[in-house]
C-alpha positions in Angstrom: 27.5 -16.3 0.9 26.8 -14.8 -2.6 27.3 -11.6 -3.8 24.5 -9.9 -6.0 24.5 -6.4 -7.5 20.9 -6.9 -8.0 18.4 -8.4 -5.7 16.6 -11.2 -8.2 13.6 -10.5 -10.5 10.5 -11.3 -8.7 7.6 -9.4 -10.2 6.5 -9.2 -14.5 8.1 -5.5 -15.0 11.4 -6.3 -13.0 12.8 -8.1 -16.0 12.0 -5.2 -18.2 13.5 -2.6 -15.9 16.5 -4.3 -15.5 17.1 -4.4 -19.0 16.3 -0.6 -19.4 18.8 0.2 -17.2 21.6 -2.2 -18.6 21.3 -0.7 -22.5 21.2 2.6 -20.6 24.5 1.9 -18.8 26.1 0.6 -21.8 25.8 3.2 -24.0 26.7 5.8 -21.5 29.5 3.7 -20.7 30.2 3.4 -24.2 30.6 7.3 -24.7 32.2 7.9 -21.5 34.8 5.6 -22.8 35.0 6.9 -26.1 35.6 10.3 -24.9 38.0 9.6 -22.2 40.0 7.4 -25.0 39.8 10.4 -27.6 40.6 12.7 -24.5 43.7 11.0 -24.1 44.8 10.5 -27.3 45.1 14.1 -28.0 46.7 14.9 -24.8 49.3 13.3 -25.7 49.5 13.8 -29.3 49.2 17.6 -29.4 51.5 18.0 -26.0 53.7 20.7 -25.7 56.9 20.5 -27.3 55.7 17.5 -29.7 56.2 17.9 -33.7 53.2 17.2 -35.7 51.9 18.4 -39.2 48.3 20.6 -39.3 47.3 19.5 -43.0 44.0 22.2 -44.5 41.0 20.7 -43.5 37.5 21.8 -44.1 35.9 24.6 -42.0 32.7 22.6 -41.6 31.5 19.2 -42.5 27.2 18.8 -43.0 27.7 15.0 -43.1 29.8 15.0 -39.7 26.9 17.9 -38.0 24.0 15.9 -38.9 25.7 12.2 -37.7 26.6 13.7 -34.3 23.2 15.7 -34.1 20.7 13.1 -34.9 22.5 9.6 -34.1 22.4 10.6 -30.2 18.9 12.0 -30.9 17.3 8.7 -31.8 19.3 6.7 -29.4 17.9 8.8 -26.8 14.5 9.5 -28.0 14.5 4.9 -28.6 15.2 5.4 -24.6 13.2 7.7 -24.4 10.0 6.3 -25.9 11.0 2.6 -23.9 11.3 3.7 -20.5 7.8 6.0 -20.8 6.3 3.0 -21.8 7.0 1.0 -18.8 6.5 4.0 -16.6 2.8 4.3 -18.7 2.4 0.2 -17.4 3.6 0.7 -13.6 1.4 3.8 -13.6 -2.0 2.4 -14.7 -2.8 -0.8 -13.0 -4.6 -3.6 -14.7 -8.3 -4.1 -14.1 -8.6 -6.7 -12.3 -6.5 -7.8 -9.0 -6.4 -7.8 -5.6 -6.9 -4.5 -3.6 -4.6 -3.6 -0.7 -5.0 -0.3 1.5 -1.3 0.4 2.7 -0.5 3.6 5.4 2.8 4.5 6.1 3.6 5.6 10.0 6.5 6.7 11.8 7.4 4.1 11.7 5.7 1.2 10.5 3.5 -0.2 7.5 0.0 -0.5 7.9 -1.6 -3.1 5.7 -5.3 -4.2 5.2 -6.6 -6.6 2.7 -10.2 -6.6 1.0 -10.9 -9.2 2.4 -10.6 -7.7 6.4 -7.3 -9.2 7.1 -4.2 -6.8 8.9 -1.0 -6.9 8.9 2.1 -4.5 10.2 5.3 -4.3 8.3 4.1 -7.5 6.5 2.0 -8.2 3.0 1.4 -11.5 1.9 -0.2 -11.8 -1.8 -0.4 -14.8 -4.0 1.8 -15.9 -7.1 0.8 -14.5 -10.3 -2.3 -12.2 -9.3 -2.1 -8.6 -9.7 -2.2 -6.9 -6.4 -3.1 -3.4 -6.4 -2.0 -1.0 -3.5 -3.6 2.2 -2.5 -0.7 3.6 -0.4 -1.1 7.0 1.9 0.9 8.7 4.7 -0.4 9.4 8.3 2.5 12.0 9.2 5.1 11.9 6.6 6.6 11.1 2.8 7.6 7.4 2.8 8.2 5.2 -0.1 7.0 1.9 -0.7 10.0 -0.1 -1.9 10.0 -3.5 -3.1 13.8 -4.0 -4.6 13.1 -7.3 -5.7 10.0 -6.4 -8.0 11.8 -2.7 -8.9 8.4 -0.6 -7.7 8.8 2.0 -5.4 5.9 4.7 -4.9 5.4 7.8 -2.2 2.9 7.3 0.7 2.4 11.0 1.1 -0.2 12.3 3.7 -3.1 14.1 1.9 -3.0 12.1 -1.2 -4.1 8.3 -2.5 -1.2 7.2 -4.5 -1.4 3.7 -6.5 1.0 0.9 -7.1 1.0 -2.5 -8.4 3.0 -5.4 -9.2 2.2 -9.4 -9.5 4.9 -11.7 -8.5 6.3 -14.0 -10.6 7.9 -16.4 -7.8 7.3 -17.3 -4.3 9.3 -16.5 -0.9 10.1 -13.6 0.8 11.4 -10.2 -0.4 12.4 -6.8 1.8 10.0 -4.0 2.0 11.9 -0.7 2.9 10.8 3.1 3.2 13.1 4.7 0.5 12.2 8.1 1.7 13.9 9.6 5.2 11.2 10.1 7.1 13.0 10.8 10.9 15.1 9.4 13.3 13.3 5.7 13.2 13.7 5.4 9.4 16.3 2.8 9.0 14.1 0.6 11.8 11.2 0.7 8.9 10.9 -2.1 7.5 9.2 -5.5 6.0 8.6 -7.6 3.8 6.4 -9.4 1.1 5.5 -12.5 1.1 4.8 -14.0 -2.0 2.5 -18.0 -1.0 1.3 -20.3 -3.5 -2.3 -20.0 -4.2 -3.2 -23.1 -1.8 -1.1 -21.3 0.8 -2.5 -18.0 0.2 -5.8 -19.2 0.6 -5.3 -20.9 3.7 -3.2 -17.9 5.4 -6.5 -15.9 5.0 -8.8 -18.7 6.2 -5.8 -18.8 9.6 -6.2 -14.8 10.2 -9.2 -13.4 11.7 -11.0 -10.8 9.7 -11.6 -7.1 11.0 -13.6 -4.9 9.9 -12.6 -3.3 6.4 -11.7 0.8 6.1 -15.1 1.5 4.1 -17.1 -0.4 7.1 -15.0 1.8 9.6 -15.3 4.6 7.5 -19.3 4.0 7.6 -19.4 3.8 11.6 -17.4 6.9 11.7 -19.9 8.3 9.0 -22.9 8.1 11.9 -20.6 8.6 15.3 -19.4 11.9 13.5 -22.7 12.7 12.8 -22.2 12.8 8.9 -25.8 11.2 8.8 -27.8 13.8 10.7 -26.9 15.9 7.6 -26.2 14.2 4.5 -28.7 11.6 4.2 -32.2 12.5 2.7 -34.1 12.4 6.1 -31.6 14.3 7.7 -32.0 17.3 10.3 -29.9 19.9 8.5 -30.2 20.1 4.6 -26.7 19.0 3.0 -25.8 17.8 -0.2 -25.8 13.8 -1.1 -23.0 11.9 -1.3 -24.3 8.8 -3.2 -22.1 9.3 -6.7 -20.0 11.8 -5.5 -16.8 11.0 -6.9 -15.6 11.8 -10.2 -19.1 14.9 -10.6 -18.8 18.2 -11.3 -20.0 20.6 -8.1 -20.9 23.9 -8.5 -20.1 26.0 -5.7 -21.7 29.3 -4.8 -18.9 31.2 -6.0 -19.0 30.4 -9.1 -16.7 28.0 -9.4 -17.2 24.2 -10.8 -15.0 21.8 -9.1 -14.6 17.9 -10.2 -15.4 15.3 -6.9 -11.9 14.0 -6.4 -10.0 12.4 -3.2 -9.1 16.3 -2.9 -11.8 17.5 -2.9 -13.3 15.5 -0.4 -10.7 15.8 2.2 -11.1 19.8 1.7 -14.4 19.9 2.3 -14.5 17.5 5.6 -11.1 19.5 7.1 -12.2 22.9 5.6 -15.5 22.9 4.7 -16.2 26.8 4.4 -13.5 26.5 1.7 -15.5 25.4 -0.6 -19.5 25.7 -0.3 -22.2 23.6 -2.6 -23.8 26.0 -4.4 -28.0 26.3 -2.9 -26.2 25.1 0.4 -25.5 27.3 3.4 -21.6 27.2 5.4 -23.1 25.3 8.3 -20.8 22.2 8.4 -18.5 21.8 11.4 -14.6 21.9 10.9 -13.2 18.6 11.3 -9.5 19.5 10.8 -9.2 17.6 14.0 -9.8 14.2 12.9 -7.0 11.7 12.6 -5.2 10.7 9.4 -6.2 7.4 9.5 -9.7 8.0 10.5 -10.0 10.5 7.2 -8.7 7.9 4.7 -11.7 5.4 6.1 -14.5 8.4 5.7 -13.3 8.9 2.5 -13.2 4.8 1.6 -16.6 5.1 2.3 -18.2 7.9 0.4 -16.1 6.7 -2.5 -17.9 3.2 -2.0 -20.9 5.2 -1.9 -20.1 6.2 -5.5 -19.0 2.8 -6.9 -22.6 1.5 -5.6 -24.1 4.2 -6.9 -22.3 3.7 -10.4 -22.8 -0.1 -10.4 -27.0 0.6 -10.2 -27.3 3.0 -12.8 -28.1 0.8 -16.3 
């Protein structure tokens, strides 16, 4: 049995992490040295009892000021500047990729792939493909944790929150909740499983395909009764939803709001909260309506927008 400080590098930014944190722990423990050393040293020099000479020295040095004031300053800011970077390049995942949809539960992880396939407390992705996770909560905080590719994002209920990472070996690695989350936390767990591309493509053509959250987001759309309202031939006037996301909406107070993921969960759980402006308060409150079931309406009407985005010339 080995012992390892470090789980090994497994995904393109765990290499750069890792190194972050190692010229970071050097140079802290560099000073802390230093100053325990010069701590010391004095101590014992200038004890009580013990002779020593006090020659005239001067009151103030620039040259001295200036070193100690701007040498830590850069090394820092160097730090600084190196970590945002990465933090920049976790945040903001490439283009292209495969997309996940990930929800955290008391006290399991929920995966679906784009393609239709499920998993719980499992995620298998190919070698050296980005794979980009949309992770939310359907009760409370977790944290996606991969130690092996150093990512680790909150799942928090409410919100869409993205991670990504593209593994640069295969096998499998732990997947943990890094947030306490109640008294089954330490049971949630998982893992990735990283397959060959060969492999990967034959895992998906071995698991059965189920519908994706957009399609069950569209069924909910009509057995909610979403249609009746929203669509142009619909009994009740409402606004459209085709290129929703990411407009500005007036609302009849006034106010102009941008059509976010926040947005859009306000107005299905409180929708007298915030009214269309020209439209009346006569949607139905649907604060109800299960987590899960709200991250697949909203899947859908943003869909709605993507389609709507990828007509327009």
């Amino acid at each position: 049995m080995t012992f390892s400080l470090f789980p090994g590098e497994a995904s393109t930014v765990a290499g750069n992490t890792d190194l972050i944190f190692f010229v970071l722990l050097a140079i802290c423990g560099t000073v802390l040295i230093g100053v325990s050393v010069a701590l010391v040293y004095l101590i014992v020099k200038y004890r009580e009892g013990n002779r020593f000479e006090r020659p005239k020295r001067p009151a103030s040095s620039l040259r001295l000021e200036l070193t100690w004031i701007l040498l830590p300053l850069l090394i820092f800011m160097t730090l600084f500047t190196w970590a945002a970077a990465q933090d920049f390049r976790l945040f903001y995942p490439p283009p292209t990729g495969l997309d996940v949809d990930v929800v955290g539960k008391q006290w399991m992880w929920k995966v679906q792939h784009e393609t239709g396939q499920r998993e719980i407390n499992a995620l298998h992705v190919p070698i050296g493909e980005p794979i980009r996770i949309s992770l939310t909560s359907q009760d409370v905080i977790h944290s996606f944790y991969v130690p092996a590719f150093r990512i680790k994002k909150d799942a928090v209920p409410g919100q869409k929150t993205l991670v990504w990472f593209e593994a640069t070996r295969t096998g499998r690695f732990r997947l943990l909740c890094a947030e306490f989350c109640g008294a089954g936390h330490s049971r949630m767990t998982g893992e990735v499983v990283v397959l060959s591309e060969a492999d990967y493509a034959e895992w998906l053509e071995a698991r059965p395909t189920q519908a994706s959250f957009v399609s069950q987001g569209a069924e909910l759309y009509r057995s909610l009764g979403c249609s009746g309202c929203h669509e142009p031939h619909g009994t009740v006037r409402a606004p459209s939803l085709d290129g929703l996301f990411g407009r500005t909406v007036g609302l009849r107070n006034g106010e102009v709001v941008i059509a976010n993921e926040r947005y859009v969960r306000d107005s299905i759980l409180r929708p007298k909260s915030q009214v269309v402006a020209g439209f009346d308060p006569v949607m139905p409150d649907f604060s109800g309506i299960d987590e899960d079931d709200l991250y697949k309406l909203i899947a859908y009407i943003q869909s709605r927008s993507d389609a709507s985005a990828g007509e327009r010339p």
